[in-house]
N, C-alpha and C positions, 0 to 999 in steps of 0.2 A: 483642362488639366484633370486628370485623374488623381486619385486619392488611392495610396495602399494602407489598407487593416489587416492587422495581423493578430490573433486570437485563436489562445491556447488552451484548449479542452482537457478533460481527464482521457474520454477515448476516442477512436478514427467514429464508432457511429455516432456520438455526442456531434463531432463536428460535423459530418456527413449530413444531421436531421438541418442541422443550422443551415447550410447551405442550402439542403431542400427550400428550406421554408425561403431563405434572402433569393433561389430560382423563381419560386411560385409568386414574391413579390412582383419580381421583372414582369413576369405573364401579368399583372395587375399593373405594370407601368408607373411604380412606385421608386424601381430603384435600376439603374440601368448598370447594367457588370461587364467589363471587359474581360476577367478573370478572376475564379473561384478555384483554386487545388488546396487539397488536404495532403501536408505533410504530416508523416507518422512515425515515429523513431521506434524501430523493435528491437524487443530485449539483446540483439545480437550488436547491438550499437547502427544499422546500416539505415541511412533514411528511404524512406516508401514517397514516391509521389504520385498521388491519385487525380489526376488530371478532369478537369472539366470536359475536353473535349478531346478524340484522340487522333492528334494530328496524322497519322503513319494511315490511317483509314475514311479520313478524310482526305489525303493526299492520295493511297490508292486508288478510291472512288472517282476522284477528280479526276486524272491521269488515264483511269480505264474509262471514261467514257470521251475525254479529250482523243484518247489513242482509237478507242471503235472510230469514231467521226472521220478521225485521217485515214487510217487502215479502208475505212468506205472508199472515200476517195482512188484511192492506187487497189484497190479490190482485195484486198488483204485487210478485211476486219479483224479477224481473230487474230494473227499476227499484230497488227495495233492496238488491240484491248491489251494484250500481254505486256506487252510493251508498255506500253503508257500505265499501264496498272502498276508493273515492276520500277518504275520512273516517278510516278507520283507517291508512291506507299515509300522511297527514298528520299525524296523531294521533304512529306511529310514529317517524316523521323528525325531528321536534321533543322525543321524546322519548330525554333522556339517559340511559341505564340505568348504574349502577356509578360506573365511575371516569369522571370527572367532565375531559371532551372537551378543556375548555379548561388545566387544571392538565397533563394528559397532553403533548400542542402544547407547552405553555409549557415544561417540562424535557429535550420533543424535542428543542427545537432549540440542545442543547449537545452532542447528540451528531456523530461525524464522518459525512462523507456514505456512503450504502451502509450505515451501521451500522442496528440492531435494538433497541429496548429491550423487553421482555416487563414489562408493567404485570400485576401479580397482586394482587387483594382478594383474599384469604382469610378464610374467613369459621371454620373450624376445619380443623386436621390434625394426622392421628398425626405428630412432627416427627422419630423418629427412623428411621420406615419412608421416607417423603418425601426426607430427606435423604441418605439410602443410595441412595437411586434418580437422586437427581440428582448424585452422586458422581461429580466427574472429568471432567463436563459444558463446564466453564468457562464463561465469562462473568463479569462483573465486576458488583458489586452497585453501583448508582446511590444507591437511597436505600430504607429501610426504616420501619416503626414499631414493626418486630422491638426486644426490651428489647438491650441490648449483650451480654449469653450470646447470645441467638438467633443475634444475627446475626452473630457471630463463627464459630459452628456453622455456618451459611448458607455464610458466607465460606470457612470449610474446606474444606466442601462439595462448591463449585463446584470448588476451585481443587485436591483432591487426584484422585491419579491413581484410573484408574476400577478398578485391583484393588486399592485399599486396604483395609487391615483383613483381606486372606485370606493365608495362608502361602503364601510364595513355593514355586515349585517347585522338586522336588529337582535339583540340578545330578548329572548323571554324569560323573563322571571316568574316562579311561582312563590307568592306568600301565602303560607298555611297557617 
């Protein structure tokens, strides 16, 4: 079972560096994501959704090389790349991957204009490496399906300074 986090930034690169850094975890096998989009409410009231990955080009890519393969076949490659390019880049665009387009919009638009929400499916993570890493980060949690420990933890998280947990440095004194 997956896990959605939902966490509200001041700006889109505020949440943008967040996702970087919760991407670079995955590469280190810390935290495993089904889904990362940045929604963005701009001053016109219209929400922005920045997608993790971009279905319409992924599905053309798929499609054009699905369409050369058959198009070889019957000897009409290029006729089949087109095709299957134009079929999958449609296929793509229609298709919702993750968190779910309309639910996302629909909690967008409480946020204030300019602000960020970073939408996260989690699908497994080490939670005490994860949340050392995003220690001190800030943002404010919107909404979770974290149990109430998690997201208390989460909530700590963001919201303590970023050299928590390590001993303070030694002060020097001079007496004259």
């Amino acid at each position: 079972m997956s896990d959605l986090i939902v966490i509200v930034y001041p700006t889109e690169d505020k949440a943008e560096a967040i996702r970087q850094k919760l991407v670079n975890l995955q590469k280190e096998y810390l935290i495993e994501l089904s889904d990362a989009v940045i929604a963005v409410k701009q001053d016109n009231g219209r929400i922005k959704l920045i997608q993790l990955m971009n279905t319409t080009a992924v599905g053309a890519i798929s499609g054009g090389f699905w369409g050369l393969l058959i198009g070889s076949i019957f000897l009409m490659p290029l006729l089949g790349a087109s095709i299957g390019a134009a079929s999958g880049a449609l296929g793509g665009a229609l298709t919702d991957y993750g968190i779910n387009d309309g639910f996302m919009r629909e909690l967008a638009t409480n946020l204030k204009p300019e602000n960020a929400a970073l939408f996260l499916l989690i699908r497994k993570m080490t939670a005490d490496k994860v949340l050392d890493e995003l220690k001190g980060t800030g943002g404010t949690v919107l909404r979770t399906s974290l149990d109430h420990a998690k997201e208390q933890a989460l909530r700590d998280a963001l919201a303590a300074s970023p050299g928590f947990g390590q001993p303070a440095p030694a002060e020097t004194s001079s007496h004259n």
